[in-house]
VEXGU-995304 format. One record per residue (C-alpha): residue number from 1; residue in three letters; y, x, z. Coordinates in Angstrom, 3 decimals, decimal comma. Layout:
// residues N
pos / code / py / px / pz
NUM / ALA / Y / X / Z
...
//
This chain:
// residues 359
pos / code / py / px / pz
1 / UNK / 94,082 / 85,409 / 91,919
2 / UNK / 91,428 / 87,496 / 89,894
3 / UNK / 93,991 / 90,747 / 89,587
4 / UNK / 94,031 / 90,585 / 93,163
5 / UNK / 92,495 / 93,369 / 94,861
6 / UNK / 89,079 / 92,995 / 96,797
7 / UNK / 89,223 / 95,201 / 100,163
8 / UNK / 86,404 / 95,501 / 102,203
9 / UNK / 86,404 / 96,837 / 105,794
10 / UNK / 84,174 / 97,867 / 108,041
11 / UNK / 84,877 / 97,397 / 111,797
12 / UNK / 84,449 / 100,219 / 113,564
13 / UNK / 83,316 / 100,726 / 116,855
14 / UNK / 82,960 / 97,673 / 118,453
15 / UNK / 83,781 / 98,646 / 122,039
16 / UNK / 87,027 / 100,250 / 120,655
17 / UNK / 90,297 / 98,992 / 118,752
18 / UNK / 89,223 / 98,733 / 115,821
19 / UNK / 88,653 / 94,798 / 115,473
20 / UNK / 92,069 / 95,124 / 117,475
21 / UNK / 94,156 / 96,336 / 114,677
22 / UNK / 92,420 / 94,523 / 111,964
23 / UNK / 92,463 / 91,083 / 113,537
24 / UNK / 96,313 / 91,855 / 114,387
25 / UNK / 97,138 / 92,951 / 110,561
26 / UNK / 94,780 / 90,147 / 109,260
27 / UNK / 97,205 / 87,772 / 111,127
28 / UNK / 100,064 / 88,260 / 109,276
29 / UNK / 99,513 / 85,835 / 106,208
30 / UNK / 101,766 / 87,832 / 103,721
31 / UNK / 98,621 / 90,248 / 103,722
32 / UNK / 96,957 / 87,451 / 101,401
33 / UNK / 99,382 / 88,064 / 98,646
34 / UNK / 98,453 / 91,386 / 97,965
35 / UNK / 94,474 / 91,130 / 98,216
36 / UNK / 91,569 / 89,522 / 99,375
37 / UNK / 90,203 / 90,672 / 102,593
38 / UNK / 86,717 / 90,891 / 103,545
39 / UNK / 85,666 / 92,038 / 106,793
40 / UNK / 82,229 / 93,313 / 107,710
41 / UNK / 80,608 / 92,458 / 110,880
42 / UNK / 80,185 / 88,987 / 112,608
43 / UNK / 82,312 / 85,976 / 113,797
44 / UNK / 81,418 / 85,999 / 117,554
45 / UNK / 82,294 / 89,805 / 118,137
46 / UNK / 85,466 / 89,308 / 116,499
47 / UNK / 86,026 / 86,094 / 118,197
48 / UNK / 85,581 / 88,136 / 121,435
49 / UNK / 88,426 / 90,687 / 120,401
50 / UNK / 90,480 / 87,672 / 119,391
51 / UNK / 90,369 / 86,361 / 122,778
52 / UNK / 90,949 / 89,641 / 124,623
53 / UNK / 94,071 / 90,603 / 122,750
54 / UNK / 95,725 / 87,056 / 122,870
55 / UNK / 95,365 / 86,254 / 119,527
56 / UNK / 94,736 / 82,898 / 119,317
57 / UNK / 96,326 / 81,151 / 115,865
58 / UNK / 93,811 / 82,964 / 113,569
59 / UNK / 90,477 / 82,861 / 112,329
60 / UNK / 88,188 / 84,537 / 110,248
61 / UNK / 86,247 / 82,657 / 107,109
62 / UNK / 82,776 / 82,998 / 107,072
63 / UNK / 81,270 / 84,091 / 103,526
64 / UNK / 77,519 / 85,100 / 102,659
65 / UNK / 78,861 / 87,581 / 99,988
66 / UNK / 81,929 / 89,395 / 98,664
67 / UNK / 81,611 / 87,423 / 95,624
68 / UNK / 82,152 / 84,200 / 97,441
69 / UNK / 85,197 / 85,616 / 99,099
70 / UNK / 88,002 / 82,652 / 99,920
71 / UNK / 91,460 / 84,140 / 97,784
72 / UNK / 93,394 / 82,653 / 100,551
73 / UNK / 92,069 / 83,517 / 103,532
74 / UNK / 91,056 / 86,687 / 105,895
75 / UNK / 86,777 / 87,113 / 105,024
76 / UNK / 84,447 / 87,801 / 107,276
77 / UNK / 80,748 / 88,650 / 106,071
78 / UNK / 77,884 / 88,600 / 108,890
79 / UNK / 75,861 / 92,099 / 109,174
80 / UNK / 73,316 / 90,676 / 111,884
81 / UNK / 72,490 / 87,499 / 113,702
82 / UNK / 71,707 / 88,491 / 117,032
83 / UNK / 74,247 / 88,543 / 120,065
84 / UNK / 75,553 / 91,652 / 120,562
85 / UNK / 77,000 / 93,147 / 124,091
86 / UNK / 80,459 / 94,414 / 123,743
87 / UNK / 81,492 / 96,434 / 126,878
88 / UNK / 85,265 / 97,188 / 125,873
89 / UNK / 85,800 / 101,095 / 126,318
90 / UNK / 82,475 / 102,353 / 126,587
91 / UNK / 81,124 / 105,187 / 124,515
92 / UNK / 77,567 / 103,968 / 123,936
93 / UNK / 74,691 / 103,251 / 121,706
94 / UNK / 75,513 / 99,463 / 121,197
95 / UNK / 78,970 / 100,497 / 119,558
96 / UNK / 77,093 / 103,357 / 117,398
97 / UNK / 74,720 / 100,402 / 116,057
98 / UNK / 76,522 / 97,754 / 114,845
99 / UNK / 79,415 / 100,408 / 113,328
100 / UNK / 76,632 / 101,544 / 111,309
101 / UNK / 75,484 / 98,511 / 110,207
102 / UNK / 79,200 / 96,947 / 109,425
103 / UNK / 79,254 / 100,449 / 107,373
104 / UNK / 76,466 / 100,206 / 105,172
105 / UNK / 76,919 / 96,745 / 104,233
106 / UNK / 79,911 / 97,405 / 103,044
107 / UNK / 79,731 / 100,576 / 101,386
108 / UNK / 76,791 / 99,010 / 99,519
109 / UNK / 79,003 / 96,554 / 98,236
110 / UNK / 81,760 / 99,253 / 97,392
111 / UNK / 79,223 / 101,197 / 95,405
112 / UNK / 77,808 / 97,917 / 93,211
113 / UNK / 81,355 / 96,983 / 92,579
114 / UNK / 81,742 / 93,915 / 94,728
115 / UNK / 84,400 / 95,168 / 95,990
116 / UNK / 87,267 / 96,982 / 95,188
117 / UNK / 87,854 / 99,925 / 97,880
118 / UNK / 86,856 / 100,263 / 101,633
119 / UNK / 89,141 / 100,504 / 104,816
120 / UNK / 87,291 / 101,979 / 107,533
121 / UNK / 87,659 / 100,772 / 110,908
122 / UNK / 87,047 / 104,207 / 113,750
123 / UNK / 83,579 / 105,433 / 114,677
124 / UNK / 82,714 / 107,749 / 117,502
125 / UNK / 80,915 / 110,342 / 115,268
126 / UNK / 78,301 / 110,462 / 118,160
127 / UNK / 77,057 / 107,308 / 118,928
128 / UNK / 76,551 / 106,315 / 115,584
129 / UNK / 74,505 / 109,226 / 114,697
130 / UNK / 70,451 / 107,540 / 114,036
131 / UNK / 67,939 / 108,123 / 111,853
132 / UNK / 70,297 / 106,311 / 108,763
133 / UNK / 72,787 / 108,405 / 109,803
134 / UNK / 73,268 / 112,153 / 109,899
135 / UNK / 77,032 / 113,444 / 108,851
136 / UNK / 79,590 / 114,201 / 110,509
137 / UNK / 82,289 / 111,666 / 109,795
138 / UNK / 82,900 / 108,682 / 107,237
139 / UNK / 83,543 / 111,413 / 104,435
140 / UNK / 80,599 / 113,124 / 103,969
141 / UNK / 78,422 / 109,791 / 104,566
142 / UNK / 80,693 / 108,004 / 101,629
143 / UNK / 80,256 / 111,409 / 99,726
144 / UNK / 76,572 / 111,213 / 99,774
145 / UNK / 76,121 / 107,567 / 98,939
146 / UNK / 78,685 / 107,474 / 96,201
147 / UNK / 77,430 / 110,707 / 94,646
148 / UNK / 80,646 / 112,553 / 94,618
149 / UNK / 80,174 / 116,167 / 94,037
150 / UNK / 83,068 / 116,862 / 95,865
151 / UNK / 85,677 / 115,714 / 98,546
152 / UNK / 89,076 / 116,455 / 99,835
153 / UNK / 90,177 / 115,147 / 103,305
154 / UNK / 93,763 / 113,636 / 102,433
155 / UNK / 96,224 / 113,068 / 104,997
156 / UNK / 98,908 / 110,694 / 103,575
157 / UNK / 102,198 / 109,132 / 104,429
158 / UNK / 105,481 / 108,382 / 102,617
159 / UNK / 107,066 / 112,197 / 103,693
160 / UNK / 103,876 / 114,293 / 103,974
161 / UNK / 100,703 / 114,229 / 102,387
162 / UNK / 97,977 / 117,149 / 103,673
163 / UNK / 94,633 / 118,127 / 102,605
164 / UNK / 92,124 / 120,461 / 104,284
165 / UNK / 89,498 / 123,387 / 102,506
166 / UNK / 87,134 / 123,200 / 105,584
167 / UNK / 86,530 / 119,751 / 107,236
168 / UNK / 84,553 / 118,649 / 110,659
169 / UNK / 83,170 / 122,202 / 111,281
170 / UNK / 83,669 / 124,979 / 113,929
171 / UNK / 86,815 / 126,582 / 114,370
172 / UNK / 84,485 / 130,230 / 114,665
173 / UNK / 83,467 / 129,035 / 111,330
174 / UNK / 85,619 / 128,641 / 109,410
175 / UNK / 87,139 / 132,107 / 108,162
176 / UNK / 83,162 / 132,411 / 106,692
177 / UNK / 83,691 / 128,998 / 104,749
178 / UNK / 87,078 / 130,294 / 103,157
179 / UNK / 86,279 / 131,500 / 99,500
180 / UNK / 87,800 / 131,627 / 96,392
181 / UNK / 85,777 / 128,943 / 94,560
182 / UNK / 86,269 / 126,487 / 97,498
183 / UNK / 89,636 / 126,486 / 97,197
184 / UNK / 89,942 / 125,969 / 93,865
185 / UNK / 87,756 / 123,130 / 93,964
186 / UNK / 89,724 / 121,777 / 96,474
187 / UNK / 93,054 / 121,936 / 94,842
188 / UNK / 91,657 / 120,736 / 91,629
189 / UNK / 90,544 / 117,645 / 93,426
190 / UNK / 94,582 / 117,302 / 94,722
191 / UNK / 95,953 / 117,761 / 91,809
192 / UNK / 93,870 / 115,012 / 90,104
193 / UNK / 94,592 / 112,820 / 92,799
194 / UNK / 98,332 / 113,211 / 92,839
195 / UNK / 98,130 / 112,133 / 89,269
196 / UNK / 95,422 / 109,353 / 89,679
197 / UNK / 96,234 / 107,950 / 92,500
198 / UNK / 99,517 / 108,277 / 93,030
199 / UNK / 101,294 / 108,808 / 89,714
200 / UNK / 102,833 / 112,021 / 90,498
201 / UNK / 103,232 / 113,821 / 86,624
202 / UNK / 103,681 / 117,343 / 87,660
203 / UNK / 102,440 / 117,857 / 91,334
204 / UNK / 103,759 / 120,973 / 93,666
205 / UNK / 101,050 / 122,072 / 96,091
206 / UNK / 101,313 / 124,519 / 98,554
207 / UNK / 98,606 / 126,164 / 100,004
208 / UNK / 98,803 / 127,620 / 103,823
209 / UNK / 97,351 / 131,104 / 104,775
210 / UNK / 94,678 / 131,179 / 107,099
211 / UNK / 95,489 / 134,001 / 109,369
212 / UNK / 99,247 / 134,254 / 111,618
213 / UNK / 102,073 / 134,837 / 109,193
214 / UNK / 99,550 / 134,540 / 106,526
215 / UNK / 97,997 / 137,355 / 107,443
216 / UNK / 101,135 / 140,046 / 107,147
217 / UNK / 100,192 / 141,690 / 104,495
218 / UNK / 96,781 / 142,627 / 105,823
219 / UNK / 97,588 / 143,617 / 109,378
220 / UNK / 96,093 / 140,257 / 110,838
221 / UNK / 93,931 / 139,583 / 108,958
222 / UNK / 92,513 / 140,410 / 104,488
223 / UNK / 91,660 / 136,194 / 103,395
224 / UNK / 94,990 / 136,023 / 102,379
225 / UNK / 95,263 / 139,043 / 99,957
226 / UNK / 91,216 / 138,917 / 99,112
227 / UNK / 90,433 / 134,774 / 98,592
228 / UNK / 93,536 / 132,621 / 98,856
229 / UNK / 96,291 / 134,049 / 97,034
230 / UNK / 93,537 / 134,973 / 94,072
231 / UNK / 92,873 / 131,165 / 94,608
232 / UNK / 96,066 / 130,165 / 93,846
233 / UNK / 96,924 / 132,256 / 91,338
234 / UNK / 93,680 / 130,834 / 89,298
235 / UNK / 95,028 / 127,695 / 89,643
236 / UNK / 98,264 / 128,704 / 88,619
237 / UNK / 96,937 / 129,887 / 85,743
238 / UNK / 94,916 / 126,680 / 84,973
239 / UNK / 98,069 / 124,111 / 84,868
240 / UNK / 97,957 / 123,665 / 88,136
241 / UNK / 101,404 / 124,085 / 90,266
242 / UNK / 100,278 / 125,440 / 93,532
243 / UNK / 102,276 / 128,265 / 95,507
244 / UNK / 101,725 / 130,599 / 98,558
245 / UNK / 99,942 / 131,245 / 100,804
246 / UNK / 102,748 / 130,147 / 103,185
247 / UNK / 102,194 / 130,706 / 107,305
248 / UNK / 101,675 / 128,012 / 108,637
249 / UNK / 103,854 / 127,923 / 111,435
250 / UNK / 106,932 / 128,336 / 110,174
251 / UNK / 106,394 / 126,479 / 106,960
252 / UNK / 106,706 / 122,719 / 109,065
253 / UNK / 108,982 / 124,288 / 111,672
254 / UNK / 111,554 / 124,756 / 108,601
255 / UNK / 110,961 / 121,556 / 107,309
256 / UNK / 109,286 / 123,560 / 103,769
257 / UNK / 106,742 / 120,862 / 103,326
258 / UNK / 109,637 / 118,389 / 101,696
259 / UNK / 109,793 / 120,789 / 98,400
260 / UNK / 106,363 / 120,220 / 98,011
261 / UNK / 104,115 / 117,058 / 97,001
262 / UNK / 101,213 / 118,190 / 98,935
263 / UNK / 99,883 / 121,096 / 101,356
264 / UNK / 96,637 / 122,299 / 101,299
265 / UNK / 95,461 / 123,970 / 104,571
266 / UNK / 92,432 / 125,833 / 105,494
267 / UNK / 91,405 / 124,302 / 108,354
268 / UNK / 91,125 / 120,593 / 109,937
269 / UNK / 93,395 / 122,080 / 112,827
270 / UNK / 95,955 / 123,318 / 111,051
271 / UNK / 96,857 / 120,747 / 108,582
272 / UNK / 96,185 / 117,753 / 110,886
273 / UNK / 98,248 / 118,886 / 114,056
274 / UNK / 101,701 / 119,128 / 112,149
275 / UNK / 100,247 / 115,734 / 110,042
276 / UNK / 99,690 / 113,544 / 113,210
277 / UNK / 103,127 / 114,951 / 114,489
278 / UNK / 104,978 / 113,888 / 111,997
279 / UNK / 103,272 / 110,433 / 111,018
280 / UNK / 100,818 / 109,468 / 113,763
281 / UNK / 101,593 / 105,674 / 114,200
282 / UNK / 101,342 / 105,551 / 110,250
283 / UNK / 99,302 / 108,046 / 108,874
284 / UNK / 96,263 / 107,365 / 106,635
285 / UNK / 93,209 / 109,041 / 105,895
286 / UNK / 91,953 / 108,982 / 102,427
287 / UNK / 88,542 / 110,485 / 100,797
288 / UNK / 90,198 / 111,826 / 97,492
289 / UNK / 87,493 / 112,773 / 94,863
290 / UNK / 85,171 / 110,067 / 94,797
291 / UNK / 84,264 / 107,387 / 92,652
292 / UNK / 84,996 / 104,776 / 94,980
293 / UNK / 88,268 / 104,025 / 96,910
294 / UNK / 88,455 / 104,794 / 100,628
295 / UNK / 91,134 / 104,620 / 103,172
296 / UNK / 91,115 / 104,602 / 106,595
297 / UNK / 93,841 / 104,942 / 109,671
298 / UNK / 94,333 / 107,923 / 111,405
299 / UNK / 93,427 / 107,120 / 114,895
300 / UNK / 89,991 / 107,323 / 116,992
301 / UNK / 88,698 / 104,531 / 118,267
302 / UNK / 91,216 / 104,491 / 121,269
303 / UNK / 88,750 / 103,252 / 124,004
304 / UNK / 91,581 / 104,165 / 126,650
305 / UNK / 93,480 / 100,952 / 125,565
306 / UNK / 90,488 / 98,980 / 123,783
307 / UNK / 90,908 / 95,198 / 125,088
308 / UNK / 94,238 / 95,454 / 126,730
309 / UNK / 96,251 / 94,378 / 123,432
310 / UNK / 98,352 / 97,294 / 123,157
311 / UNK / 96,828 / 98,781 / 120,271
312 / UNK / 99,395 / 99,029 / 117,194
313 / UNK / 98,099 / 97,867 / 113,913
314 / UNK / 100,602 / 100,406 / 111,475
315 / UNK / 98,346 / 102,833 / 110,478
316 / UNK / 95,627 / 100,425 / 109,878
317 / UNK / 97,889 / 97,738 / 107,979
318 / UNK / 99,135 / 101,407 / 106,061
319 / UNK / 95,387 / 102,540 / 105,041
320 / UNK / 95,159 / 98,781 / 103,797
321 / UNK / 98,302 / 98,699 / 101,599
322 / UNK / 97,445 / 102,855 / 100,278
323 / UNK / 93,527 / 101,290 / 99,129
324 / UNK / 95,685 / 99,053 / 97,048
325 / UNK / 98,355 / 100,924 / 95,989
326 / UNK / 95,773 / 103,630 / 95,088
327 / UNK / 92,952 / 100,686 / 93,228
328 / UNK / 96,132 / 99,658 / 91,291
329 / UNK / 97,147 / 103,038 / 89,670
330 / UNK / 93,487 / 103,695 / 88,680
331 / UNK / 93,437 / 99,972 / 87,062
332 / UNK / 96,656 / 100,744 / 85,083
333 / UNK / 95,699 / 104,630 / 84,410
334 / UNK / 92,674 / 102,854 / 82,892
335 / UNK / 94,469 / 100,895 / 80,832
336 / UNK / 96,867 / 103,374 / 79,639
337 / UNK / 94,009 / 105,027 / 78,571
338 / UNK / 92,314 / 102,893 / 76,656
339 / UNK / 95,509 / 101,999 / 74,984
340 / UNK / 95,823 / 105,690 / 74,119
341 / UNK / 91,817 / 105,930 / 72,548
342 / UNK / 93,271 / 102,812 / 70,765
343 / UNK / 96,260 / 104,355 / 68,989
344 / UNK / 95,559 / 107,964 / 69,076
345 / UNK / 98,808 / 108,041 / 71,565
346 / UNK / 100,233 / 109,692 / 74,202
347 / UNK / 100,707 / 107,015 / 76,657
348 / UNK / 98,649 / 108,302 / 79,559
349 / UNK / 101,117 / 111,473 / 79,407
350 / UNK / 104,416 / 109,927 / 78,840
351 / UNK / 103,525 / 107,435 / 81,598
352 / UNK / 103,125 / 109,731 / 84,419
353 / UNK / 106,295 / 111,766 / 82,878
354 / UNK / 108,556 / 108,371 / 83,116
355 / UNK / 106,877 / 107,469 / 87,050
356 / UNK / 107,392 / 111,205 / 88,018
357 / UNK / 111,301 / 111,463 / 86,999
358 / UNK / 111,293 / 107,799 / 88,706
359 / UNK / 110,032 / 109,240 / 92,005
//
C-alpha cells in the first residue's frame, strides 16, 4: 500500500461535470489498485451530483488530511463547512468560489508533498477569477505556486502528443510572442519530458510553422526563415531531435504526426484543433516542466449536459491513470539514478535505451 500513488483532485466547477466524471471513475473499484484517491471539496456537494447522475452504490470517505487517506477507499477532504448552492449549468460566482477553494487546498498539499500529483477537475477561467486568483488557466496558477520557471502545455494521448509555444493569449498576439529563445525553451522542456515522464530515449519532435505552408519561403509570411527554423536548428545542434518547420495543415491531413513522438505548435489553435480531433473523448492535458505532477482532462466544464448524467468519464479516468503513469517513471528515473551516483554507471542511459527499442 505505501508504493501506491497519492492523487489528489480538485473538483472543478461545481455547477458543471466535473464531480460528474470523477464520482463516475471513482466508482469503478479497480481504480483503488492503482492509487489512493483524494478528492477536494465536500461530502454534501458531491452527494448532490451523486444523486443527480443516478449514482447511488458509492460513497466518498471523509478524511481531515491527505495523510490520513483510507488505501482502500475513494477520499474526500472538506474545503469549507458552509452549505453551498449548486445551480447545475450556471456560469456564476458560486461555481468560481468553491473551484478556487477545492484548488488551493489541494495544490497546497501537492507542493508540501502530501500528495503525489494533482488531477484537475474544469474551471470556467472567468468566474473563478478573485483577488487569490489572477491567471489565466490552471497552468500558469500551478506555475506560479510551484515556482517553475517554465511550462509547456502538453496535449497527450496514446497516438498524438502536442505541445504549444504561446498558450491562453490573443490570436493578434501571437506572431509578436514567437521568438527564437521561446522556442527553444519550449522544446527543451519536451524533450525532457519525453524522457522523464514518459521514457522515450531518443525523442523526434516536430515543430509546425506559424504562417500557411510555413510561410512559403517568405511569401506569407518571414517567422519561419527568421525565428523558427533558427530555433530548431539550435536545438538540433544541442542533442535535441527536432525537425521542420512543417505547415500545419497538411502535416495531420497526411497523417505525418505518427513519425514523430511529439509536435510542437505555435499557437493554442493550431495544435489543439487537430489534438481534440483526433482524441477528444480521451485526451489529457498535462503541465510538463514543473516540479509537481499535473494532469487534467481535456474538456470544459460542459454546463450544456451538467446534471443530466451523460457526461463520459474517459478523459478524466485517462488524466488519472497519465498522473500515475507519469509519478511512476519519475520514482524509478530516481532510482536509476541514484543507483548510477552509487556505481559510477550508466544505468539512467541504458534504461531509457532498453524502454525506447521496447516502445
Amino acid at each position: 500500500m505505501s508504493n501506491k500513488v497519492k492523487i489528489g483532485i480538485s473538483i472543478g466547477d461545481v455547477n458543471g461535470i466535473g464531480l460528474e466524471v470523477i464520482i463516475k471513475t471513482m466508482a469503478n473499484s479497480h481504480i483503488l489498485n492503482y492509487c489512493i484517491p483524494i478528492v477536494y471539496g465536500h461530502t454534501k456537494v458531491a452527494s448532490f451530483h451523486r444523486k443527480a447522475t443516478g449514482v447511488s452504490d458509492f460513497s466518498f470517505q471523509v478524511i481531515p488530511s491527505a495523510a490520513q487517506a483510507n488505501p482502500t477507499k475513494a477520499n474526500m477532504i472538506n474545503c469549507w463547512e458552509e452549505d453551498v448552492r449548486i445551480e447545475l449549468g450556471s456560469a456564476n460566482e458560486t461555481g468560481g468560489k468553491y473551484a478556487f477553494l477545492s484548488l488551493e487546498r489541494a495544490t497546497q498539499d501537492l507542493i508540501d508533498g502530501e500528495i503525489d500529483a494533482l488531477v484537475t477537475a474544469p474551471i470556467n477561467k472567468h468566474n473563478i477569477q478573485s483577488e487569490n486568483f489572477r491567471f489565466p488557466g490552471h497552468t500558469e496558477y500551478l506555475q506560479e505556486k510551484s515556482g517553475s520557471s517554465d511550462v509547456l502545455m502538453f496535449l497527450l494521448s496514446d497516438d498524438l502528443k502536442v505541445g504549444v509555444v504561446t498558450g491562453h493569449i490573443p490570436v493578434q498576439e501571437v506572431a509578436g510572442k514567437i521568438s527564437k529563445e521561446g522556442i527553444l525553451r519550449k522544446l527543451k522542456l519536451m524533450n525532457e519530458s519525453l524522457k522523464k515522464d514518459f521514457w522515450i530515449g531518443k525523442p523526434k519532435i516536430a515543430v509546425l510553422g506559424l504562417n500557411p505552408h510555413a510561410g512559403d519561403n517568405g511569401l506569407l509570411g518571414k517567422e519561419e526563415i527568421d525565428i523558427i527554423s533558427p530555433a530548431i536548428q539550435e536545438a538540433f545542434d544541442k542533442g535535441i531531435m527536432a525537425f521542420g518547420p512543417y505547415p500545419a495543415d497538411g502535416f495531420f491531413g497526411k497523417g505525418s504526426f505518427r513519425q514523430f513522438d511529439a509536435v510542437l505548435a505555435m499557437y493554442h489553435d493550431q495544435g489543439l484543433i487537430p489534438f481534440k480531433t483526433l482524441a477528444f473523448s480521451t485526451g489529457v492535458n498535462y503541465t510538463a516542466g514543473l516540479k509537481v505532477v499535473r494532469t487534467s482532462p481535456d474538456h470544459g466544464t460542459g454546463y450544456d449536459i451538467a446534471g443530466k448524467g451523460i457526461a463520459d468519464p474517459a478523459s478524466f479516468t485517462e488524466a488519472l491513470f497519465s498522473a500515475i503513469h507519469i509519478v511512476k517513471n519519475r520514482r524509478e528515473q530516481e532510482e536509476l539514478l541514484s543507483n548510477k551516483l552509487r556505481t559510477g554507471g550508466k544505468v539512467i542511459e541504458t534504461a531509457l535505451d532498453i524502454k525506447d527499442d521496447a516502445s
